[in-house]
C-alpha positions in Angstrom: -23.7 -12.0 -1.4 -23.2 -8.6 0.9 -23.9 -6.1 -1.5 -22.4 -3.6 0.7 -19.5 -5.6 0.0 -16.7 -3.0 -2.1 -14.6 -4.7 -5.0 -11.3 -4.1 -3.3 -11.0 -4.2 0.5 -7.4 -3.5 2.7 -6.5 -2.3 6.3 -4.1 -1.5 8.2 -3.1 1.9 9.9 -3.0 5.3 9.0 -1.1 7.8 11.1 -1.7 11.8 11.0 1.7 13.0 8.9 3.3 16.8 9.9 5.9 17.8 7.2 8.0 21.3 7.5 7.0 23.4 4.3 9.7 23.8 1.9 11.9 20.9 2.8 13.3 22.4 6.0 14.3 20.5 8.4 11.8 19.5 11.8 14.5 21.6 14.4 14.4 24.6 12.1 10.9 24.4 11.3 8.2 27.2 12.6 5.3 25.4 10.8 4.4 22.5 9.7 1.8 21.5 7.1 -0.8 18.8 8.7 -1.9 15.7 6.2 -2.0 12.2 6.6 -0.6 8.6 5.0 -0.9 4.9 5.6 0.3 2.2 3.0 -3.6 0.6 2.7 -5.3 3.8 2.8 -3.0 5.5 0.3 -3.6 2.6 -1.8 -7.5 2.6 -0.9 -7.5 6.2 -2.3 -5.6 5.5 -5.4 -8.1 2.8 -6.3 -10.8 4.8 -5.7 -10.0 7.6 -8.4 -9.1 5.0 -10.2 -13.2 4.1 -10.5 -12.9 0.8 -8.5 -14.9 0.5 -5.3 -12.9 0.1 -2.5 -13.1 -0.4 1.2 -10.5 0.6 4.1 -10.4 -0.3 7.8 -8.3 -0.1 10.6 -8.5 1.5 14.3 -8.0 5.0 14.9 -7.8 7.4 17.8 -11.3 8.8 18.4 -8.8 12.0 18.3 -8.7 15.0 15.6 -6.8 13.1 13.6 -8.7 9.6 13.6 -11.5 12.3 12.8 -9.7 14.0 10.1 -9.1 10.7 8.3 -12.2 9.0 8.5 -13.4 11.9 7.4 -11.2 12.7 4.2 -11.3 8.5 3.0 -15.2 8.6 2.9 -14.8 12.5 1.3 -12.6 10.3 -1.5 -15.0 7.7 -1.9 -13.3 5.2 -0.5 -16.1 2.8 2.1 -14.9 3.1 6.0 -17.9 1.8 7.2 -15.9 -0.9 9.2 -13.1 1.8 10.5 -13.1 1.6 13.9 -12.4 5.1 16.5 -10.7 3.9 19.6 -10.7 5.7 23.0 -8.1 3.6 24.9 -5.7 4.6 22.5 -4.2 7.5 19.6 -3.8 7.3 16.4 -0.2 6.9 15.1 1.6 9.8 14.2 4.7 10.4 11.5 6.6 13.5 11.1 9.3 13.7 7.6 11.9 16.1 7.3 14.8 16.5 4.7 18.0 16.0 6.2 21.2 16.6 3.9 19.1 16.4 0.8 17.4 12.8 2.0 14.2 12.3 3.2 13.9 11.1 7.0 11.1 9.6 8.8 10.2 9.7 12.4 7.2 7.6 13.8 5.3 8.0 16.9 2.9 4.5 16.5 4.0 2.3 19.5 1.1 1.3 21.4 -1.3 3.3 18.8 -5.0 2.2 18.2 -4.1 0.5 15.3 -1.2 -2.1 17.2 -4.2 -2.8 19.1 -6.1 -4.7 16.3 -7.5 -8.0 16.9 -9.0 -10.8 14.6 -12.2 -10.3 16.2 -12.1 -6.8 14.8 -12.6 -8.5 11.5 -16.0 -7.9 9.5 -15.8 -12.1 7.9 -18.5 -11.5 5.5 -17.3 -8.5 4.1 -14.3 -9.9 3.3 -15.9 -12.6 1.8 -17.9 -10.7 -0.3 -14.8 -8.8 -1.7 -13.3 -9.4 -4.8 -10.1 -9.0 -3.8 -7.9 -8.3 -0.6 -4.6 -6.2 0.2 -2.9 -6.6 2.6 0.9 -5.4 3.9 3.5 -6.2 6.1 3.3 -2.8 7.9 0.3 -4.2 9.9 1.8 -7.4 10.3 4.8 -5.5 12.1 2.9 -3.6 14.7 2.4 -6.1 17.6 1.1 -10.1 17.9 -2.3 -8.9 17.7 -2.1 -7.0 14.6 0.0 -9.8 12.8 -2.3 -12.3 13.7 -5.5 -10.0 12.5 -3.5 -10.1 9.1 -2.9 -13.8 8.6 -6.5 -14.4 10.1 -8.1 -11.8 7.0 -5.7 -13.3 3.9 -7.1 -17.1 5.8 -11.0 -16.3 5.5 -10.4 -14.3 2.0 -8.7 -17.7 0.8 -11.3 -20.0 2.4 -13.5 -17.5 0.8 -11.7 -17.9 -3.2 -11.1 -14.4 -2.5 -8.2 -13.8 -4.2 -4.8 -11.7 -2.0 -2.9 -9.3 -2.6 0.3 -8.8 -0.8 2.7 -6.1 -0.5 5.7 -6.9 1.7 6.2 -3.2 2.5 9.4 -4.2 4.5 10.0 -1.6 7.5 13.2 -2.4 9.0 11.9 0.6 11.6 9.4 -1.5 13.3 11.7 -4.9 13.2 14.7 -7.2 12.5 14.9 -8.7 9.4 14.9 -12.1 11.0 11.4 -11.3 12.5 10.2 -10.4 9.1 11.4 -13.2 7.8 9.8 -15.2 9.9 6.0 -14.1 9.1 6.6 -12.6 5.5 7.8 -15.4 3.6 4.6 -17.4 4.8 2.5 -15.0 3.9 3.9 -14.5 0.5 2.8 -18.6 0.4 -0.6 -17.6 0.9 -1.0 -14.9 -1.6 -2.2 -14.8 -4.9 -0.5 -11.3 -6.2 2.7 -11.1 -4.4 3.8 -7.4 -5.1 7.5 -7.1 -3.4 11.0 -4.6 -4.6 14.0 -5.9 -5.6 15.8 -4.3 -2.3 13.1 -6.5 -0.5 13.8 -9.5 -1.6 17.4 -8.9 -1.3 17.1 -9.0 2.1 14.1 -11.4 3.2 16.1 -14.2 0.4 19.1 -13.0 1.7 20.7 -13.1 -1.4 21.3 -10.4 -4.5 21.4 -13.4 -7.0 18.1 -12.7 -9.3 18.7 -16.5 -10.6 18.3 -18.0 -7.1 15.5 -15.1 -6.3 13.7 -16.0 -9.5 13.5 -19.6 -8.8 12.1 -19.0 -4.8 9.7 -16.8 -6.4 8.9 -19.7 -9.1 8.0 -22.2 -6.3 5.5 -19.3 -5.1 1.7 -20.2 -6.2 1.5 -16.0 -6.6 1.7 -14.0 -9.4 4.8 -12.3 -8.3 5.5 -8.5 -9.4 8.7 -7.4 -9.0 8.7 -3.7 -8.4 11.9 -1.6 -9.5 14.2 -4.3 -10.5 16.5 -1.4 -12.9 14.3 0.9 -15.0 11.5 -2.2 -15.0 8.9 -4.4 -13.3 9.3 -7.7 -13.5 5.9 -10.4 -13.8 6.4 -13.7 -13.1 3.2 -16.1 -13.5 3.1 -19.9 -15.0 6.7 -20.3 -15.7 7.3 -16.8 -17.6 9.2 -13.9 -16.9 8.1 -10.4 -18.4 9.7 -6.8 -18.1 7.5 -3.8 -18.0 9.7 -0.6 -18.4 8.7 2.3 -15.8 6.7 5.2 -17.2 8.9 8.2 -16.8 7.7 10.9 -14.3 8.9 14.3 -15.3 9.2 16.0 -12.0 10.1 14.3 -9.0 9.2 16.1 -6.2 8.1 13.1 -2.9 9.1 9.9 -3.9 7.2 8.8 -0.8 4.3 6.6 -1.9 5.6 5.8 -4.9 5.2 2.0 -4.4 1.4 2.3 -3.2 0.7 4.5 -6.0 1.8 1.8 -8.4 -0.1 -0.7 -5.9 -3.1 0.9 -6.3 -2.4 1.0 -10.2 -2.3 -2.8 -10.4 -5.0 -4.1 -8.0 -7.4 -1.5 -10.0 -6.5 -3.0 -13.0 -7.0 -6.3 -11.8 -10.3 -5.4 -10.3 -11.2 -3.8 -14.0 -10.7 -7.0 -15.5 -6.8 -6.5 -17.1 -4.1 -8.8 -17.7 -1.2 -8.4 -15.1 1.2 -7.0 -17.7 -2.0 -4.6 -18.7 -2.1 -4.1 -14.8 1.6 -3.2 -14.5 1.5 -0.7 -17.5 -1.5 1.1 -15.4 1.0 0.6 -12.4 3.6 2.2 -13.6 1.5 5.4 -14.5 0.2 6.0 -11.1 2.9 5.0 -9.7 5.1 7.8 -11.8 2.3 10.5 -11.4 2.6 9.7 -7.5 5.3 11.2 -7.1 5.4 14.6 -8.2 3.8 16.5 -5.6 4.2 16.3 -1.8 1.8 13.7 0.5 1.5 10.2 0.8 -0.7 10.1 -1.8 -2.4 13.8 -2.8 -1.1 13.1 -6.6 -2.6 10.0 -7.2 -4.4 10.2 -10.4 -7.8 9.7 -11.7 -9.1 7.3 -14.8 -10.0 10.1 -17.2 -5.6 11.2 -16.5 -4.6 7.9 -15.9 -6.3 6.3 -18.7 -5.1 9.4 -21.0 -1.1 8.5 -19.8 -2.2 5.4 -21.1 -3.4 6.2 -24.5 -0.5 8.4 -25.4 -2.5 11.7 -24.8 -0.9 15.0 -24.6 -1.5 17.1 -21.6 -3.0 20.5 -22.3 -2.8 23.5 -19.6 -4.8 26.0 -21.0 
């Protein structure tokens, strides 16, 4: 086995992110505050406070802000040893405003260095020597290439016995529902953690019935978690349902990255040997804690917090 080889590996892109400070919006704006955010990297660096060795890859602009990434991942401890810096092309770039009290995102990631990913970009063997795999439907979305880098990584993790994780992360923003459709439900079939929201599945079953939902998800051979179906998760593996109520979060300030937070929760917890409702429970912390500061994913906890959340533990200030 590749000992260089991180428990949990995912990929995908990660675009430099420009916000307006105090929630103004981009026209009024004078300055804006410079960060960055990706589904798989957010994740990558909520698993890696966590205490769970992860790995992230993807192409970036060999720009400022492919630098600036790179550079802050590996400053995280998360492994980009197989990150790629591109100079044919930039790396993505996202602004978010607040428009009439609701949060707005704009994208700048056609033809980016990260729609440009091929399966022979793929590192094989360290996948293979992974524990466990992540991947989203965000990369899957960005152009041919990038889908069929996607399906090409969950095919050698699976000839591999590595086991998948798969996060639908439907973005309507990049295309149709009937396109999505048409490579998500497949690759839910190949996954062995399927980790969609109830407004997903909605649309990609077409249906708001959770009887008729809960019975396509039954034919699945994934443990399916059911992200913010009411105030609960939902776990369905080997014929049972269980609810997991949400930890509360007592001060929502960005609810963006909410759902990788509580990704990163659960594929840690899998990683650190706990049941998928234990998993879930750690979810549901990370994925509350996420949200109450700005960024993709700057309030991600640690163990020692998360673990404390956990174990009923007060928090002291001074």
């Amino acid at each position: 086995m590749n000992t260089a080889s991180p428990d949990l590996i995912t990929f995908g892109e990660s675009m430099a992110l420009f916000m307006p400070a105090e929630h103004r919006a981009l026209e009024r704006a004078a300055v804006l505050e410079q960060g960055f955010g990706g589904a798989e990297s957010n994740v990558a660096v909520g698993a890696a406070r966590l205490g769970v060795s992860v790995g992230w890859f993807g192409t970036l602009g060999n720009d400022p802000f492919g630098h600036m990434i790179v550079k802050t991942l590996r400053g995280e401890g998360v492994d980009v040893s197989r990150a790629k810096l591109s100079s044919e092309a930039p790396t993505g770039l996202m602004f978010r405003e607040t428009v009439a009290g609701r949060l707005a995102v704009h994208y700048y990631r056609k033809h980016s260095a990260a729609s440009r990913m091929t399966p022979e970009d793929l590192d094989e063997e360290y996948i293979r020597s992974s524990k466990l795999l992540h991947v989203t439907g965000i990369t899957a979305a960005l152009s041919d290439s990038s889908r069929q880098t996607v399906i090409r990584a969950m095919e050698i993790a699976r000839d591999a016995g590595v086991p998948v994780s798969f996060d639908p992360n439907l973005r309507l923003k990049l295309w149709s529902i009937e396109e999505a459709r048409k490579t998500l439900l497949p690759m839910a079939e190949m996954a062995d953690y399927f980790m969609p929201g109830w407004d997903e599945l909605q649309l990609l079953y077409e249906t708001q019935d959770w009887e008729i939902v809960a019975e396509r998800l039954a034919a699945l051979k994934a443990i399916s978690v059911v992200k913010s179906k009411g105030d609960r998760t939902i776990v369905l593996q080997d014929g049972r349902m269980d609810e997991v109520p949400f930890y509360p979060a007592d001060n929502v300030v960005d609810t963006v990255g909410a759902g990788d937070g509580f990704c990163a929760g659960f594929l840690a917890g899998i990683v650190k040997g706990m049941t998928p409702i234990e998993a879930v429970r750690l979810a549901s912390v990370t994925g509350s804690l996420a949200v109450q500061m700005r960024g993709d994913w700057e309030a991600l906890p640690t163990w020692e917090v998360a673990a404390g959340r956990l174990g009923g533990q007060a928090w002291v200030e001074r």
